[in-house]
MOPAC internal coordinates of N, CA, C and O (Angstrom, degrees):
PM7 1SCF
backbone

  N    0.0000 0     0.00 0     0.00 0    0    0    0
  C    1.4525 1     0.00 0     0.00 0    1    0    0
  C    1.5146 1   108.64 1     0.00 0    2    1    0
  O    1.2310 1   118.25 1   -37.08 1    3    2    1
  N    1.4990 1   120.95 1   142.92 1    3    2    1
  C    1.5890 1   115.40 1  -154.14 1    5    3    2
  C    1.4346 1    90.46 1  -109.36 1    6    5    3
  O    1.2310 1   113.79 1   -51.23 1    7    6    5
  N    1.1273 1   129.36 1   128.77 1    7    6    5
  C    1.3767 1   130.52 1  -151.64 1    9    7    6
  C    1.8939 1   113.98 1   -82.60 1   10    9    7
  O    1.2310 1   123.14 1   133.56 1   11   10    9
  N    0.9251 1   111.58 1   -46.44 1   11   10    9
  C    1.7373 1   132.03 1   137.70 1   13   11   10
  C    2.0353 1    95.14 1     6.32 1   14   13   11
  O    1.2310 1   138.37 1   100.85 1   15   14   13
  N    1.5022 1    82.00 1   -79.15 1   15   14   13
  C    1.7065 1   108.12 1  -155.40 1   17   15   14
  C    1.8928 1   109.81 1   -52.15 1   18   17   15
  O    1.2310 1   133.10 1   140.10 1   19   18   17
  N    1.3237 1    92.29 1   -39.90 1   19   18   17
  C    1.6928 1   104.21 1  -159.92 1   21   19   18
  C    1.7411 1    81.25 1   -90.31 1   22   21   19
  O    1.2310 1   100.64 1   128.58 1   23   22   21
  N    1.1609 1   152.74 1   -51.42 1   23   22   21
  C    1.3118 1   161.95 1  -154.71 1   25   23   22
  C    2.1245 1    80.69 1   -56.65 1   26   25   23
  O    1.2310 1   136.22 1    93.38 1   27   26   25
  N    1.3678 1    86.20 1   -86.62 1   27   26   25
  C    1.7273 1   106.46 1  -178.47 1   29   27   26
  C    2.0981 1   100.89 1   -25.78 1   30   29   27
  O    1.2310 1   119.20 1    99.20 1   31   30   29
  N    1.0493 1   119.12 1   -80.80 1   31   30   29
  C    1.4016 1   134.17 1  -175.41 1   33   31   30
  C    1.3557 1   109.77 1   -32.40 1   34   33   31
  O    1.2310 1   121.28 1   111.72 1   35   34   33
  N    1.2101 1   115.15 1   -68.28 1   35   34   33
  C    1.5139 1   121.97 1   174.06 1   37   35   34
  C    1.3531 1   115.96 1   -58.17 1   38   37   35
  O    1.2310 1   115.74 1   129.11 1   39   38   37
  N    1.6412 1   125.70 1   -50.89 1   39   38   37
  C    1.3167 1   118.28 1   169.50 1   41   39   38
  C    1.7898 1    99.58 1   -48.87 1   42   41   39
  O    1.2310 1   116.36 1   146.69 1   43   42   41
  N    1.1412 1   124.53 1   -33.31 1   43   42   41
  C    1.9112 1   107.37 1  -154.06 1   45   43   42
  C    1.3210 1   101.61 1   -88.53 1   46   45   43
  O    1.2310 1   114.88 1   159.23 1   47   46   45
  N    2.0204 1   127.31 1   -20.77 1   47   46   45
  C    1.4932 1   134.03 1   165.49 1   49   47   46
  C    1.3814 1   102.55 1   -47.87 1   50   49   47
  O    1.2310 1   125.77 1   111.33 1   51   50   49
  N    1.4493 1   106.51 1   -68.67 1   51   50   49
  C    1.4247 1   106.77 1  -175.05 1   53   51   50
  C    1.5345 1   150.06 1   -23.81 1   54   53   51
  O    1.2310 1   141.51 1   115.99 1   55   54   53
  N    1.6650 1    75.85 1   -64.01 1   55   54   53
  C    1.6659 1    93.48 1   175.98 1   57   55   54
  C    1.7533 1    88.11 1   -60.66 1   58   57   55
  O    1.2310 1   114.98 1   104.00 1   59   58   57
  N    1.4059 1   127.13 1   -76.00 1   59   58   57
  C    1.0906 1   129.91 1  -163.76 1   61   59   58
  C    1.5693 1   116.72 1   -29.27 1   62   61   59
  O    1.2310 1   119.55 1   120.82 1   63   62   61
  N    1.3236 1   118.47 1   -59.18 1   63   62   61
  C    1.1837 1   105.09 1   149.76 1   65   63   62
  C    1.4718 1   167.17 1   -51.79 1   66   65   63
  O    1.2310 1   127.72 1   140.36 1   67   66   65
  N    1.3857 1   102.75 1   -39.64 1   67   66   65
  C    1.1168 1   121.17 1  -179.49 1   69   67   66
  C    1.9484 1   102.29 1  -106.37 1   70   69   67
  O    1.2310 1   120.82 1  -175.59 1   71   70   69
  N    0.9674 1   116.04 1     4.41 1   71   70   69
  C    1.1961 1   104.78 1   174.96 1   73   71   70
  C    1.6174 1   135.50 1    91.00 1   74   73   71
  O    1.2310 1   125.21 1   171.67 1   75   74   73
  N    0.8506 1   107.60 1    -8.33 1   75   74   73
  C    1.4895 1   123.80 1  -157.03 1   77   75   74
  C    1.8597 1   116.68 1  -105.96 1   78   77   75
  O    1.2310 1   122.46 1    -1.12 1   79   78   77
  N    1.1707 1   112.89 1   178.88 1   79   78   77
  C    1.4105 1   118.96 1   165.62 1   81   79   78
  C    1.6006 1   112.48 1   -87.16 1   82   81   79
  O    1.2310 1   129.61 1   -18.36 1   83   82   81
  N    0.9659 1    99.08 1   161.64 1   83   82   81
  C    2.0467 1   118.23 1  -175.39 1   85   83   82
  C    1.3490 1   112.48 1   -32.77 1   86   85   83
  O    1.2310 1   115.49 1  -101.67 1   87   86   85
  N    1.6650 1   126.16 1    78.33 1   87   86   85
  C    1.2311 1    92.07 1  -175.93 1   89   87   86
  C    1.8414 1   133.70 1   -77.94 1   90   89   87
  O    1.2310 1   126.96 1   -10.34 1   91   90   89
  N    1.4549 1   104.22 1   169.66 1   91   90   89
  C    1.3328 1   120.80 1  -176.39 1   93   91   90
  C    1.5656 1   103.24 1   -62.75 1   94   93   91
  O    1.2310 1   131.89 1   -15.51 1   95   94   93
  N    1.4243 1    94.64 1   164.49 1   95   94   93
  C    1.7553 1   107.35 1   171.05 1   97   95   94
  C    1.6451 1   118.13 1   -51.48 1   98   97   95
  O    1.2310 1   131.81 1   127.57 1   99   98   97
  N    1.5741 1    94.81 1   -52.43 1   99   98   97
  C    1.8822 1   101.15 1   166.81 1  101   99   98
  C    0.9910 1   120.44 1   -87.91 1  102  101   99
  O    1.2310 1   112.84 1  -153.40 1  103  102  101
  N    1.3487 1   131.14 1    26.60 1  103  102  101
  C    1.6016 1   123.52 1   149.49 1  105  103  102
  C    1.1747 1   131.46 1   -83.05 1  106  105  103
  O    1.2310 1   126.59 1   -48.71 1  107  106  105
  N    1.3289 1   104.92 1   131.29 1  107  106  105
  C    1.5305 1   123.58 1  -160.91 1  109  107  106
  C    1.7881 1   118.73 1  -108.91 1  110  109  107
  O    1.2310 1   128.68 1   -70.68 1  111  110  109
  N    1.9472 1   100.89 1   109.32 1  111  110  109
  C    1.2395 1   108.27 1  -140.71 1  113  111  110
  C    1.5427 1   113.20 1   -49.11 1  114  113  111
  O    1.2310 1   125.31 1   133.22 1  115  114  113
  N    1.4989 1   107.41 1   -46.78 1  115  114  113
  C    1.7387 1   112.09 1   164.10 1  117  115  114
  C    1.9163 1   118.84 1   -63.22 1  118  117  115
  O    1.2310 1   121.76 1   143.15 1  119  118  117
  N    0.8507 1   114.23 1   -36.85 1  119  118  117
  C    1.6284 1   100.96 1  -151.40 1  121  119  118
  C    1.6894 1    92.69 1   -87.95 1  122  121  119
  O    1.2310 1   121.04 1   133.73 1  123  122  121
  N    1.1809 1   115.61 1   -46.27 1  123  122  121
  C    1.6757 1   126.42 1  -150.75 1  125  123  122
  C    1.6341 1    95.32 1  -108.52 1  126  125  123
  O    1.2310 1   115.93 1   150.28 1  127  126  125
  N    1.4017 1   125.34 1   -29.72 1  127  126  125
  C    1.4890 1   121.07 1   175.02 1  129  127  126
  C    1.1487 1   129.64 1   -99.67 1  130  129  127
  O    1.2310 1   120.89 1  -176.71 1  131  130  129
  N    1.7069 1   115.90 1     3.29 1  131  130  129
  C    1.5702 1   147.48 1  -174.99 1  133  131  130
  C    2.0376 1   101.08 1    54.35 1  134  133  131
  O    1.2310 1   116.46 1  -140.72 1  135  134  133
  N    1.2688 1   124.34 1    39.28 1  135  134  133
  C    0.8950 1   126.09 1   132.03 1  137  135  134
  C    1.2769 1   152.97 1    -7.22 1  138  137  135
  O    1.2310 1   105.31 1   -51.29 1  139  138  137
  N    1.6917 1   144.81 1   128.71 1  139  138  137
  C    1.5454 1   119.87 1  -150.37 1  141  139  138
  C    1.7145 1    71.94 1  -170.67 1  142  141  139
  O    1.2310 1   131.78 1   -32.70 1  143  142  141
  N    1.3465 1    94.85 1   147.30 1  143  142  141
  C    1.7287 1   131.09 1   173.51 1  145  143  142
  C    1.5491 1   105.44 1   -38.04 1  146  145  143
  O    1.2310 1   126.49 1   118.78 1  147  146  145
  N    1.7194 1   105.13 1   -61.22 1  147  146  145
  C    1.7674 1   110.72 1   174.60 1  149  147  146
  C    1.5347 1   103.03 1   -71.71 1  150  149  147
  O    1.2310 1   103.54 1   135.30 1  151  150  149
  N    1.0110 1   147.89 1   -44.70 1  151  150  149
  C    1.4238 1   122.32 1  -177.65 1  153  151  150
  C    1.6217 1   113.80 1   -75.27 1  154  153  151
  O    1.2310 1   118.29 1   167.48 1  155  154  153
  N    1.4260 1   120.86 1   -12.52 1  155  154  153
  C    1.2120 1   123.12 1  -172.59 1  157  155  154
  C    1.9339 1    82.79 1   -80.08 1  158  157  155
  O    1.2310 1   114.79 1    94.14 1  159  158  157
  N    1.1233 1   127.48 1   -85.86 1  159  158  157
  C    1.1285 1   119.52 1   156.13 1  161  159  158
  C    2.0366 1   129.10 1     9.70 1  162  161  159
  O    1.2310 1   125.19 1   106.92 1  163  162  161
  N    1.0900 1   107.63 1   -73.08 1  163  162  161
  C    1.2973 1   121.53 1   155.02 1  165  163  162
  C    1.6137 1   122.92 1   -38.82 1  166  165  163
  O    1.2310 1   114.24 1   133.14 1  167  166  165
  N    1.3632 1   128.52 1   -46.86 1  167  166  165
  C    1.2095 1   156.37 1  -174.65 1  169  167  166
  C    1.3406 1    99.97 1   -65.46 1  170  169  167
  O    1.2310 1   130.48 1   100.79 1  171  170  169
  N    1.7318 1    97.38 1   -79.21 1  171  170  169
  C    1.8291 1   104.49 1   175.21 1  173  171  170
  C    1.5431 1   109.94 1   -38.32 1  174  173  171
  O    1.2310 1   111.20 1   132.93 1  175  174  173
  N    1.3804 1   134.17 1   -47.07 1  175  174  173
  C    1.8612 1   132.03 1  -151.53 1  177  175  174
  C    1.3479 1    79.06 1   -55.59 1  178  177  175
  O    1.2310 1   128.56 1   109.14 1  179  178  177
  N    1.9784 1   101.12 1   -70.86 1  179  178  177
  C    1.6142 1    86.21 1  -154.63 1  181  179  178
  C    1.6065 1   120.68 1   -83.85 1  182  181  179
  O    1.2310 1   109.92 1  -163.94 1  183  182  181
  N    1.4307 1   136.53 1    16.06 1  183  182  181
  C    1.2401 1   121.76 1   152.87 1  185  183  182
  C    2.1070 1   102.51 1   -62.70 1  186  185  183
  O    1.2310 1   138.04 1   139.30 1  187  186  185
  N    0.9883 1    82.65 1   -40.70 1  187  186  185
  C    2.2486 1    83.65 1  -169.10 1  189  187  186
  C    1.5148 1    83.44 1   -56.32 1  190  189  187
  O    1.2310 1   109.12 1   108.69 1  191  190  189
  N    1.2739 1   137.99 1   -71.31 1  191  190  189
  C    1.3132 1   135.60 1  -145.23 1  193  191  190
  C    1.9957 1   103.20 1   -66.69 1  194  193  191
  O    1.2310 1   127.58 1   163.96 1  195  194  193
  N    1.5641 1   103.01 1   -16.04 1  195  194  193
  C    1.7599 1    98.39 1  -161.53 1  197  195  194
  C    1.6153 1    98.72 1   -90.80 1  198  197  195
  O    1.2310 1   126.39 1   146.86 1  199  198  197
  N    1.9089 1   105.32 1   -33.14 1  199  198  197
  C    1.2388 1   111.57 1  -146.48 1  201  199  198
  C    1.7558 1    97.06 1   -98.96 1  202  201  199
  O    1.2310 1   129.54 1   151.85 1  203  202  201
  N    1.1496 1    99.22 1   -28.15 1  203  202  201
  C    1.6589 1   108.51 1  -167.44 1  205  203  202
  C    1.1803 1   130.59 1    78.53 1  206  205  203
  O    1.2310 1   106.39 1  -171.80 1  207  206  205
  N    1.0158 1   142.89 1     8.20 1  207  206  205
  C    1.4607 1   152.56 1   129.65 1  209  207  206
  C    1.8939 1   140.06 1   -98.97 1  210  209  207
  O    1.2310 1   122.98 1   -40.73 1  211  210  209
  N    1.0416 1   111.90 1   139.27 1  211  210  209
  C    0.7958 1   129.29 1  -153.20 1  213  211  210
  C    1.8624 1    98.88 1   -57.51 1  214  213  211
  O    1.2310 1   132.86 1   -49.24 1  215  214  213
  N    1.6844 1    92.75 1   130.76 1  215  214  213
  C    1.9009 1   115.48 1   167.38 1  217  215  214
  C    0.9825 1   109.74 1  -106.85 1  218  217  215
  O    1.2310 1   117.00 1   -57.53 1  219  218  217
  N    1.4839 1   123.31 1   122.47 1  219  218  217
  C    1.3745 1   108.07 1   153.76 1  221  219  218
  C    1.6025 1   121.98 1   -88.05 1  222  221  219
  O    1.2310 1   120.82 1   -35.18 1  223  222  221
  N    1.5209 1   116.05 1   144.82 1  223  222  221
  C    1.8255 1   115.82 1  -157.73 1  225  223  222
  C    1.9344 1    90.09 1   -65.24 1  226  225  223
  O    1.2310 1   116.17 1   166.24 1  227  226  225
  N    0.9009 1   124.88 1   -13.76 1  227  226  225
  C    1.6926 1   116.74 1   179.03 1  229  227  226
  C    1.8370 1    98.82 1   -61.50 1  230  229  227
  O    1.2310 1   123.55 1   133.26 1  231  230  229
  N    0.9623 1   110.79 1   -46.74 1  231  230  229
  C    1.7747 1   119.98 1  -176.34 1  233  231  230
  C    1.6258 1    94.18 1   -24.57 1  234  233  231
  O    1.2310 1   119.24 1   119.50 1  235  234  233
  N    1.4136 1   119.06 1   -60.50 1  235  234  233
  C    1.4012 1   125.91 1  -155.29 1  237  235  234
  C    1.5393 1   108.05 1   -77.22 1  238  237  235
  O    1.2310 1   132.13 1   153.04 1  239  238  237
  N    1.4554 1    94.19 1   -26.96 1  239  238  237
  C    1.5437 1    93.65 1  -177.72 1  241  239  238
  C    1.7505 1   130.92 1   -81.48 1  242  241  239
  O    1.2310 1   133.17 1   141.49 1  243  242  241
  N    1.5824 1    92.15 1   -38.51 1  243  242  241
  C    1.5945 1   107.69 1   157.18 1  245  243  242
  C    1.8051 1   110.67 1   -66.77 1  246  245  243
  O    1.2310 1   110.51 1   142.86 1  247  246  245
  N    1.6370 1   135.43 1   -37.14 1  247  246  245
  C    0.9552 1   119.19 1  -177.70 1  249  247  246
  C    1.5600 1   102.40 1  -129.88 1  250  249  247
  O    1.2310 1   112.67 1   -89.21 1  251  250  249
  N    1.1737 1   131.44 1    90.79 1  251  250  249
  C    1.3056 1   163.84 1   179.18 1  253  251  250
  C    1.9457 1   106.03 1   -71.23 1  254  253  251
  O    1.2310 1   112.26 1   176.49 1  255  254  253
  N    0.9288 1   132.21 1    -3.51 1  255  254  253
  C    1.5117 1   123.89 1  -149.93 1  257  255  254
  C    1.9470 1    77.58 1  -138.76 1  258  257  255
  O    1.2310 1   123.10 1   -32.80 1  259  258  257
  N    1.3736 1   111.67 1   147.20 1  259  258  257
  C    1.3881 1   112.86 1  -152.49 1  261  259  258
  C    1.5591 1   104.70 1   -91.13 1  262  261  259
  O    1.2310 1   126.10 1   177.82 1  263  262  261
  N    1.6828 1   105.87 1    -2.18 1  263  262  261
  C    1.3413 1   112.59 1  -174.15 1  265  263  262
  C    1.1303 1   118.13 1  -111.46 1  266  265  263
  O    1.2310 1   118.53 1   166.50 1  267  266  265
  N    1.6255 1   120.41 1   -13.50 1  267  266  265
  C    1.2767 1   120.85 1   129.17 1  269  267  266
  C    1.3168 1   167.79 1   -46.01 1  270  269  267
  O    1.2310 1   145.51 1   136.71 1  271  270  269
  N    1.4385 1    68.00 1   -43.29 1  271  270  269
  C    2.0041 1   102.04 1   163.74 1  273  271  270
  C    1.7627 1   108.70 1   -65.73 1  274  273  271
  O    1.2310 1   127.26 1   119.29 1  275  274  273
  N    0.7871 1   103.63 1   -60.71 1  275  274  273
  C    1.1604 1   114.06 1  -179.94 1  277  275  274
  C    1.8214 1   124.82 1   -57.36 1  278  277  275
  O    1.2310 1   128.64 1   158.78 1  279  278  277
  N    1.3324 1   100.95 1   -21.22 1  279  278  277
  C    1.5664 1   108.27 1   155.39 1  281  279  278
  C    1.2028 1   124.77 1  -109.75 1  282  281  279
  O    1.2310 1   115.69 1  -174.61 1  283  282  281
  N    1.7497 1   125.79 1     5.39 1  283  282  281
  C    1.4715 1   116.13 1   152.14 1  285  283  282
  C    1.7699 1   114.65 1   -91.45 1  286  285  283
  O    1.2310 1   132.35 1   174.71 1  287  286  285
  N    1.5944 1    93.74 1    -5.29 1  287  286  285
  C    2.0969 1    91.99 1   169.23 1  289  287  286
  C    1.3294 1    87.90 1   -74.30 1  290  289  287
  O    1.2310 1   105.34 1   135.60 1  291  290  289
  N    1.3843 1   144.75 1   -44.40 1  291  290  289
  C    1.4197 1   139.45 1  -144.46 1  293  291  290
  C    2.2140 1    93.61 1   -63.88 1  294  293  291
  O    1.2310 1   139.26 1   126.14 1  295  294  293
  N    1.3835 1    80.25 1   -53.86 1  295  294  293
  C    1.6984 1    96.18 1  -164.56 1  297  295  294
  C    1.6497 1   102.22 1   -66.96 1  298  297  295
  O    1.2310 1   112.80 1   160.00 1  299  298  297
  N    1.3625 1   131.20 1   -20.00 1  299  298  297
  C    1.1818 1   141.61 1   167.75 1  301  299  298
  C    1.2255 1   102.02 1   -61.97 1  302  301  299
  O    1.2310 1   107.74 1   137.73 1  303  302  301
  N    1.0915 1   140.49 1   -42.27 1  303  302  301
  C    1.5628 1   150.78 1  -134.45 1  305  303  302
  C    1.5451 1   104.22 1  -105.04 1  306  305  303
  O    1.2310 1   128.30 1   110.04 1  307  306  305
  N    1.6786 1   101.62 1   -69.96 1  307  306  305
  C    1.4038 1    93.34 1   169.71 1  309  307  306
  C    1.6147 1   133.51 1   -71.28 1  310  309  307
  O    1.2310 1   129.82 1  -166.22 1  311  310  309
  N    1.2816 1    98.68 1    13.78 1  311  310  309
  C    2.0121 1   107.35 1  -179.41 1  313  311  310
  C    1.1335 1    83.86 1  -100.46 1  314  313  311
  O    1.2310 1   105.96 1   135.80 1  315  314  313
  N    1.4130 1   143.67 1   -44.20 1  315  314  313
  C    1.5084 1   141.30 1  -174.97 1  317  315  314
  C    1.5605 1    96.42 1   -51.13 1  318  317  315
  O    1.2310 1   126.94 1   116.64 1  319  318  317
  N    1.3608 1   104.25 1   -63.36 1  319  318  317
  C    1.6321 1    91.63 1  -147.97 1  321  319  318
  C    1.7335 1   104.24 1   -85.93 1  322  321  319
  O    1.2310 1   121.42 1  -170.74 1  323  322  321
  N    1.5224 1   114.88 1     9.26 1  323  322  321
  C    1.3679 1   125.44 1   158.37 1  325  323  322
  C    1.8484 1   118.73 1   -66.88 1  326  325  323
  O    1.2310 1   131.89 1   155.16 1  327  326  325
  N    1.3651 1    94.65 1   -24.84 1  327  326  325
  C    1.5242 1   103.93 1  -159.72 1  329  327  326
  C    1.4145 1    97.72 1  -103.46 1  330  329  327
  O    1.2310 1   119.17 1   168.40 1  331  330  329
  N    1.3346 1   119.19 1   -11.60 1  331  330  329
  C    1.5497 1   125.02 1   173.53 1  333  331  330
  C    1.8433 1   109.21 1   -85.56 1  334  333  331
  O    1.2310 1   134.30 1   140.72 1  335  334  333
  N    1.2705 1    89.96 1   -39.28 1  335  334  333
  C    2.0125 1    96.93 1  -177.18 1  337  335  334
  C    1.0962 1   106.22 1   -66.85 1  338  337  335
  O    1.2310 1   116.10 1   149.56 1  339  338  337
  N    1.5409 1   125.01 1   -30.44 1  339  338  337
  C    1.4365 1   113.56 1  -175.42 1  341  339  338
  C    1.4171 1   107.03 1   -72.08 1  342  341  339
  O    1.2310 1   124.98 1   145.14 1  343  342  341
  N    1.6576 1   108.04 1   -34.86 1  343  342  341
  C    1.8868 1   118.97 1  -155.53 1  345  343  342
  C    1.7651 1    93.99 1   -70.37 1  346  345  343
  O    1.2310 1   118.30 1   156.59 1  347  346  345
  N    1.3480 1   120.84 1   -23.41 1  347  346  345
  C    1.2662 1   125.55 1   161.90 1  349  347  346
  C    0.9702 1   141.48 1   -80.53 1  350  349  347
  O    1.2310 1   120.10 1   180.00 1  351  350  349

């Protein structure tokens, strides 16, 4: 996963969702981006639907801060496509 890409995507869910401008690395999707369970929810569908592998909505909740998030999709990503190389 090209790190660029997923950085870009998630910043553009965000705003889209939650309303807001670009957030920063330390922005924190509930406290600092006014954030809520159903839009965190909302967020996750379409990262699963943009990125193609499977999120679980806990991802957001254990890493809440946009620069976190964004490096447990990374670690999501490459366990995905670890679990595909073997199935091949």
């Amino acid at each position: 996963m090209n790190e660029q890409a997923p950085t870009t995507l998630v910043s553009t869910v965000w705003q889209e969702v939650l309303q807001c401008e670009a957030p920063a690395t330390d922005h924190h999707f509930f406290r600092d981006l006014g954030g809520n369970s159903l839009l965190g929810l909302q967020a996750t569908v379409q990262l699963r639907e943009k990125l193609g592998f499977k999120i679980p909505l806990r991802t957001l909740f254990r890493n809440p801060r946009f620069g976190d998030y964004v490096a447990a999709l990374a670690v999501l990503a490459a366990e995905q496509e670890s679990v595909e190389a073997t199935r091949n």
